[in-house]
N, CA, C and O atoms as a GROMACS GRO file, in nm:
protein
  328
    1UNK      N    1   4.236 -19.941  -2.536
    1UNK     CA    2   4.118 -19.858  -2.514
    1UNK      C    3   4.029 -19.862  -2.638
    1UNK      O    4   4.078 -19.840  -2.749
    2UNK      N    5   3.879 -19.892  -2.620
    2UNK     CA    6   3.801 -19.895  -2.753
    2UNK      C    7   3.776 -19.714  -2.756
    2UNK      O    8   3.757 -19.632  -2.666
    3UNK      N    9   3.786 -19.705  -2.892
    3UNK     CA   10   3.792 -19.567  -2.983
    3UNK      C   11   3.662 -19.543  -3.035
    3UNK      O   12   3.632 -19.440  -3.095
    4UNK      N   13   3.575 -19.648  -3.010
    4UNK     CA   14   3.420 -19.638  -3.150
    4UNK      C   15   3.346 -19.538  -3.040
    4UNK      O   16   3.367 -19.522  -2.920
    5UNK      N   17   3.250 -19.478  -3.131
    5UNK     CA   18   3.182 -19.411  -3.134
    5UNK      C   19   3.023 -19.527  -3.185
    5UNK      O   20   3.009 -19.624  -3.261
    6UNK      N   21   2.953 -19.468  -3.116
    6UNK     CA   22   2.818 -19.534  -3.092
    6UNK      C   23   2.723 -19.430  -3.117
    6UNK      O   24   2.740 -19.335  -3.041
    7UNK      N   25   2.607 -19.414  -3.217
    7UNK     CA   26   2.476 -19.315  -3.167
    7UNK      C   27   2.385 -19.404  -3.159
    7UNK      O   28   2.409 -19.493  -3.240
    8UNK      N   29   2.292 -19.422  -3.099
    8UNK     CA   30   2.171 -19.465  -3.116
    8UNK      C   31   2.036 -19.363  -3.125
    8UNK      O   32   1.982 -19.292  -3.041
    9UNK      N   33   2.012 -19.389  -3.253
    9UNK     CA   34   1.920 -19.240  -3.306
    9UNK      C   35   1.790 -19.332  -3.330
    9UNK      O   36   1.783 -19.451  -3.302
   10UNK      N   37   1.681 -19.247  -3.392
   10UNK     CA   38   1.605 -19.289  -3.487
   10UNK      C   39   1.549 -19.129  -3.609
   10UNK      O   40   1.567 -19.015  -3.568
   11UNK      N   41   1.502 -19.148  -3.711
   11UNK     CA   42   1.506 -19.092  -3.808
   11UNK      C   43   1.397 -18.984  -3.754
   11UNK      O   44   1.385 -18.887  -3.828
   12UNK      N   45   1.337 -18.985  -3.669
   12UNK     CA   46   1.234 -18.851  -3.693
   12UNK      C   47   1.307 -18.767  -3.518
   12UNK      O   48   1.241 -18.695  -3.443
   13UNK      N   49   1.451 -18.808  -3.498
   13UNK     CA   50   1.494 -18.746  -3.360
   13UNK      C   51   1.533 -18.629  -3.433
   13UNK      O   52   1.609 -18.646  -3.528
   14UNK      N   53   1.488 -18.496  -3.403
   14UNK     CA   54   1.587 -18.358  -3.468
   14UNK      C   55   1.724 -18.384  -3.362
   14UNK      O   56   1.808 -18.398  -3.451
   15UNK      N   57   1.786 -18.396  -3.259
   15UNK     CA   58   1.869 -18.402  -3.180
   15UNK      C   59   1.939 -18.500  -3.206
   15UNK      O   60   2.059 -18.498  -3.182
   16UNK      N   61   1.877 -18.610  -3.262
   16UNK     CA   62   1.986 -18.732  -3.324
   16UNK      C   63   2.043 -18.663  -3.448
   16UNK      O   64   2.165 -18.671  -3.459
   17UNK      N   65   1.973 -18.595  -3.546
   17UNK     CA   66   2.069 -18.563  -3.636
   17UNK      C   67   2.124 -18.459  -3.604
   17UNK      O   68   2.232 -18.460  -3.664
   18UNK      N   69   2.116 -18.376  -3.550
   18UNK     CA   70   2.203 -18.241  -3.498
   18UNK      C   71   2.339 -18.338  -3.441
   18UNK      O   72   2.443 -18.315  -3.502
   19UNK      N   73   2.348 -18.452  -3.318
   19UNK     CA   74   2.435 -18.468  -3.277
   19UNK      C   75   2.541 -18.579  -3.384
   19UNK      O   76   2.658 -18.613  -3.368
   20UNK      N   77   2.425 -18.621  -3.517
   20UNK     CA   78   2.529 -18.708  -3.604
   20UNK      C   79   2.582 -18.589  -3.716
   20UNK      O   80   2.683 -18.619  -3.779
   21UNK      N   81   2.518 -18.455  -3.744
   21UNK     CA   82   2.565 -18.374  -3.820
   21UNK      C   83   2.676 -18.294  -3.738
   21UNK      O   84   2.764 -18.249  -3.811
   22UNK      N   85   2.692 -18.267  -3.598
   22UNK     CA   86   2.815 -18.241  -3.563
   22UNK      C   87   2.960 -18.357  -3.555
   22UNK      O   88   3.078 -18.330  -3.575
   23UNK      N   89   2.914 -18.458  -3.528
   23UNK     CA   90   3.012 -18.586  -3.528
   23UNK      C   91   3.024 -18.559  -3.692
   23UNK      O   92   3.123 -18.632  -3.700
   24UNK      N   93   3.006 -18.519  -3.816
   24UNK     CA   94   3.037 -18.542  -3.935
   24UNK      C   95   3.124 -18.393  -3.959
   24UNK      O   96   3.233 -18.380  -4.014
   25UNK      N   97   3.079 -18.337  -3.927
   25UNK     CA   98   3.155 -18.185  -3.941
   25UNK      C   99   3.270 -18.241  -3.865
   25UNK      O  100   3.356 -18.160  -3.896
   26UNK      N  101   3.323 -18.318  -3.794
   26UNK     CA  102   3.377 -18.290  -3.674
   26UNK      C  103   3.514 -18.420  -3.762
   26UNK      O  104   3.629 -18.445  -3.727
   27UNK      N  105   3.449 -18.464  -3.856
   27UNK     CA  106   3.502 -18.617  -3.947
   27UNK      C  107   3.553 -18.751  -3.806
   27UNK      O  108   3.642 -18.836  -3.797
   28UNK      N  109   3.452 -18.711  -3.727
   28UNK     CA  110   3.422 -18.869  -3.694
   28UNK      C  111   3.370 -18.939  -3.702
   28UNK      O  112   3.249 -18.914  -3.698
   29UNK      N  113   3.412 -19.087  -3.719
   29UNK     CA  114   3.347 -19.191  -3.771
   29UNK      C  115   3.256 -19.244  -3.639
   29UNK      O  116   3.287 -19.244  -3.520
   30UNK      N  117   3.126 -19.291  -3.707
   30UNK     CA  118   3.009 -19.355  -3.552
   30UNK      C  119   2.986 -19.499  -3.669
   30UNK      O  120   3.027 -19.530  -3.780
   31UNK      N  121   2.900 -19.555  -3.568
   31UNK     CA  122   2.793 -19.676  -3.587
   31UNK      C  123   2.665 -19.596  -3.548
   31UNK      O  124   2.642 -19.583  -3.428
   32UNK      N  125   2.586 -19.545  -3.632
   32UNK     CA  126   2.422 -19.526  -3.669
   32UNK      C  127   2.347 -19.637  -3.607
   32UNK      O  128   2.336 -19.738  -3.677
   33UNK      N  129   2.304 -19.639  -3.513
   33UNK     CA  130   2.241 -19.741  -3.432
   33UNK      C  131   2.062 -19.679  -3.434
   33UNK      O  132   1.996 -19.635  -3.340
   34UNK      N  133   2.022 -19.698  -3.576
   34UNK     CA  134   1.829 -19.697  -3.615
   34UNK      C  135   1.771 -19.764  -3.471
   34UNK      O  136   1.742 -19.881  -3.495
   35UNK      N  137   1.747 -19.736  -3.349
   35UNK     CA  138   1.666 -19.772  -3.239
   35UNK      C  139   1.520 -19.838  -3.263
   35UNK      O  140   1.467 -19.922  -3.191
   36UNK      N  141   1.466 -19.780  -3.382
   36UNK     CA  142   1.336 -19.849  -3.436
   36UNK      C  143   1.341 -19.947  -3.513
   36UNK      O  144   1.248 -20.028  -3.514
   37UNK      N  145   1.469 -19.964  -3.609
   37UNK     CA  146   1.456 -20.056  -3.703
   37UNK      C  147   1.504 -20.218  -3.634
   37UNK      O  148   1.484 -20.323  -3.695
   38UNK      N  149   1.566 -20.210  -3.503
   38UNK     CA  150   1.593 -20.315  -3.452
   38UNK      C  151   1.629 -20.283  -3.260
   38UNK      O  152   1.694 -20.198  -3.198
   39UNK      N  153   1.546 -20.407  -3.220
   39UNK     CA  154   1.480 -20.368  -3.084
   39UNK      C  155   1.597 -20.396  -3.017
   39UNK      O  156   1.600 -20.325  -2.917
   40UNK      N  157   1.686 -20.461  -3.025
   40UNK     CA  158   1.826 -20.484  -2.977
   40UNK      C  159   1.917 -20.384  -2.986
   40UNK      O  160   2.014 -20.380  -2.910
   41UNK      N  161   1.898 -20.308  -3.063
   41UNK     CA  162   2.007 -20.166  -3.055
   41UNK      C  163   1.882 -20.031  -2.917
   41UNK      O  164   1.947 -19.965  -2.836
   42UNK      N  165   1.748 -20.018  -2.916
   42UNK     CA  166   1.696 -20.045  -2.852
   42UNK      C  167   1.743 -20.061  -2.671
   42UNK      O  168   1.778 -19.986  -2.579
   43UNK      N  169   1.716 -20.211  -2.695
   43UNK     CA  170   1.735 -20.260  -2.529
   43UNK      C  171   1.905 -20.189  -2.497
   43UNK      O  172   1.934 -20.124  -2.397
   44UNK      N  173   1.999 -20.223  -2.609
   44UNK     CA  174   2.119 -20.177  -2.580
   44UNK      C  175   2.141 -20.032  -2.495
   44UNK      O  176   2.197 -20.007  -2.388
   45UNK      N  177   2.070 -19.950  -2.595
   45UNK     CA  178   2.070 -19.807  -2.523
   45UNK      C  179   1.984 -19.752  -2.389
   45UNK      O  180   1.996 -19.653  -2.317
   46UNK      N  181   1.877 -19.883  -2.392
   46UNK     CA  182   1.835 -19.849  -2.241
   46UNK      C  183   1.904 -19.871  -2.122
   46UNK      O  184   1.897 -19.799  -2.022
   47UNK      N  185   2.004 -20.020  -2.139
   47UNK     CA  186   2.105 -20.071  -2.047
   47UNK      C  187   2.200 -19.974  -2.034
   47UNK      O  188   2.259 -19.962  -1.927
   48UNK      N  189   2.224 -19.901  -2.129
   48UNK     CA  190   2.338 -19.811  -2.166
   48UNK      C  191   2.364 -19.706  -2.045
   48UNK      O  192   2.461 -19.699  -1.969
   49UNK      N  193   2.231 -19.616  -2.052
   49UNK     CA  194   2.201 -19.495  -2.017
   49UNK      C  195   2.105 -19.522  -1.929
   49UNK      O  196   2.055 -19.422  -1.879
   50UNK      N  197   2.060 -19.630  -1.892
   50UNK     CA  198   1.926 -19.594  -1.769
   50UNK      C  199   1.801 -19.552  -1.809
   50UNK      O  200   1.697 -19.572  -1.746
   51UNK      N  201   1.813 -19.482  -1.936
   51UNK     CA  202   1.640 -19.415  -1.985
   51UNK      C  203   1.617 -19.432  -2.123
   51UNK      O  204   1.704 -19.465  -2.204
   52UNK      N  205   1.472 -19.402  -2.154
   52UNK     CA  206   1.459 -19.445  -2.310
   52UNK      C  207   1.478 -19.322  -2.380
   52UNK      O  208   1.437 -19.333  -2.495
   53UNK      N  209   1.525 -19.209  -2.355
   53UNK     CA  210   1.550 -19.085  -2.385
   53UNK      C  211   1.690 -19.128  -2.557
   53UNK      O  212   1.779 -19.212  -2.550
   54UNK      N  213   1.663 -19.048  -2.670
   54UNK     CA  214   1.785 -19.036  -2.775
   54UNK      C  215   1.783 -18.923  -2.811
   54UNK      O  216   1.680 -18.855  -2.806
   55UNK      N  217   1.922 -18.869  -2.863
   55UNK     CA  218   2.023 -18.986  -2.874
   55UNK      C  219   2.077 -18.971  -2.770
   55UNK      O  220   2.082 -18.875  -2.693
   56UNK      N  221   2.144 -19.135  -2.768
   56UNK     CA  222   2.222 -19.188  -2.649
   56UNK      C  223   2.372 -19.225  -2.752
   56UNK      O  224   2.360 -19.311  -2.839
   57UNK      N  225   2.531 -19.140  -2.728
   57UNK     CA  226   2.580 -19.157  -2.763
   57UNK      C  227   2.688 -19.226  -2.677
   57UNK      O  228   2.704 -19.198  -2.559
   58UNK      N  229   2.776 -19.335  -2.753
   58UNK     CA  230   2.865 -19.390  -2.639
   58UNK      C  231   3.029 -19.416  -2.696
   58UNK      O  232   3.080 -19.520  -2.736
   59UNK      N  233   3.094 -19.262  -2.683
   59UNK     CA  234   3.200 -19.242  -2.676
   59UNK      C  235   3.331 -19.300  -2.593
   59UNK      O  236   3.387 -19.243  -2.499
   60UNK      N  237   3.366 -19.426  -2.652
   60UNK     CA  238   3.493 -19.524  -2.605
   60UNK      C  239   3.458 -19.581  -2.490
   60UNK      O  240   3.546 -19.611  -2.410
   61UNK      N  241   3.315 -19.608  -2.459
   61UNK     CA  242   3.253 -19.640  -2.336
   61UNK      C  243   3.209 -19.503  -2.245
   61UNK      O  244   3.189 -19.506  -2.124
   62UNK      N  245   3.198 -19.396  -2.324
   62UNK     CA  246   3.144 -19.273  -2.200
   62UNK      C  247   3.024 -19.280  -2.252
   62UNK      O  248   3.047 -19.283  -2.373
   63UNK      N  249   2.897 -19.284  -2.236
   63UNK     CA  250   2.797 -19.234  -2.228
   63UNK      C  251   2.706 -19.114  -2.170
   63UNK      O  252   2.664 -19.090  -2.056
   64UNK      N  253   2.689 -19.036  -2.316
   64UNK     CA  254   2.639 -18.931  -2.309
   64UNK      C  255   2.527 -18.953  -2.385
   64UNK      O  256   2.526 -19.012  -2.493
   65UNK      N  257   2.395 -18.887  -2.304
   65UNK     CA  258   2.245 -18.925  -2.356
   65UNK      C  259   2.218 -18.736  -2.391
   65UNK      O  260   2.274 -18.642  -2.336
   66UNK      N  261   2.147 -18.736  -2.466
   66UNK     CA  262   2.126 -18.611  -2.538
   66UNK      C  263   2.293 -18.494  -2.676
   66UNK      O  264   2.412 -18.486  -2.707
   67UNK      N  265   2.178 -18.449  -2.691
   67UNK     CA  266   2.354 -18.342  -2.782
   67UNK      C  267   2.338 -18.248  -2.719
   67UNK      O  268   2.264 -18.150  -2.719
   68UNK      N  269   2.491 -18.325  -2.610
   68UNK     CA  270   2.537 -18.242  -2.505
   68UNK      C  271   2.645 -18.187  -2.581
   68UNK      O  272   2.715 -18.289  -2.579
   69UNK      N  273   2.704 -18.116  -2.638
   69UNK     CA  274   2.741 -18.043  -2.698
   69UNK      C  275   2.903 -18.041  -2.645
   69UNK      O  276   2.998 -18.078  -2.715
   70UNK      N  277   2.914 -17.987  -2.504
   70UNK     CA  278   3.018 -17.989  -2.452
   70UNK      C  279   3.105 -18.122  -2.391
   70UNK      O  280   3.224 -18.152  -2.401
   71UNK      N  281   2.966 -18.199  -2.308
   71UNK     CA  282   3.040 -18.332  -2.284
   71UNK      C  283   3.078 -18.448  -2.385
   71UNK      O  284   3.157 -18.538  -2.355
   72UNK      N  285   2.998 -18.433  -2.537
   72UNK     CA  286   3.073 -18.468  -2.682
   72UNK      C  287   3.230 -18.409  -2.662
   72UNK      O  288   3.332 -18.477  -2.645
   73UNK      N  289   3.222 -18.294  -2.667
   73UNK     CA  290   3.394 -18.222  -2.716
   73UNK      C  291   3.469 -18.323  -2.639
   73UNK      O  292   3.541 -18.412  -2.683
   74UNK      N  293   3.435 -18.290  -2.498
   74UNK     CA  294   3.543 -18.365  -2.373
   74UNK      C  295   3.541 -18.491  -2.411
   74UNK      O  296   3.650 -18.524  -2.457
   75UNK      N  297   3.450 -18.588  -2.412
   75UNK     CA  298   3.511 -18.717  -2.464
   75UNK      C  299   3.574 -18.755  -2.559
   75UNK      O  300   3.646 -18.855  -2.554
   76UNK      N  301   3.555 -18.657  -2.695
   76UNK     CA  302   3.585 -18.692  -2.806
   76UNK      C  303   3.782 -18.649  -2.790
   76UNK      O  304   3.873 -18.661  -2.873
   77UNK      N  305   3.782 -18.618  -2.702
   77UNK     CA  306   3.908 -18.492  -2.646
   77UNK      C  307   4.004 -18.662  -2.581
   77UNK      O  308   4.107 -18.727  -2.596
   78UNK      N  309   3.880 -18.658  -2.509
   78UNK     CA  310   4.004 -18.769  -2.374
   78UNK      C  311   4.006 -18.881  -2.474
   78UNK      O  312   4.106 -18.950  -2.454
   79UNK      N  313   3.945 -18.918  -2.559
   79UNK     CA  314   3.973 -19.059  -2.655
   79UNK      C  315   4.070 -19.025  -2.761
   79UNK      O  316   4.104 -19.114  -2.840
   80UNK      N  317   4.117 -18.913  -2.771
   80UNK     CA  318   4.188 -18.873  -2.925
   80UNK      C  319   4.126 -18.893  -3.051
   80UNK      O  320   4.188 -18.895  -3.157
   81UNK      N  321   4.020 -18.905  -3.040
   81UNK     CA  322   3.920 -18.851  -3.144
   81UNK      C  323   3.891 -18.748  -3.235
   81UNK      O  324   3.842 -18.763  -3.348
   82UNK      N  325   3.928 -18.626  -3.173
   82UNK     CA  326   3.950 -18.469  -3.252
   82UNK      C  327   4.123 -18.446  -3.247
   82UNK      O  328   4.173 -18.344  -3.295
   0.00000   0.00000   0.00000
């Protein structure tokens, strides 16, 4: 089972860093995926999630688009992550 953790943010999202400052409180490790600095992380998260909406996070293959707060816990839960 893949374990990574995925965000795809960009720097002026308040909700991208709220959901990478709880993943750090939380001491899990992500891949910071800058959506602006390269159009391929980008296309990735549109294929991902269906919309151009961030952050789009992708927990061991679950994808969760926004800081959903609760459906974070549960995945981070069913992957053994926390």
């Amino acid at each position: 089972m893949d374990k990574s953790v995925i965000v795809y943010s960009a720097g002026w999202c308040a909700f991208c860093h709220a959901a990478k400052d709880y993943l750090d409180k939380l001491g899990v490790k992500y891949d910071d995926r800058d959506v602006e600095s390269k159009q391929e992380y980008m296309s990735e998260s549109v294929t991902k999630s269906g919309q151009m909406g961030i952050p789009v996070l992708d927990i061991g293959g679950d994808i969760i688009i926004g800081f959903d707060r609760p459906k974070i816990d549960a995945s981070l839960k069913a992957h053994s992550l926390v």
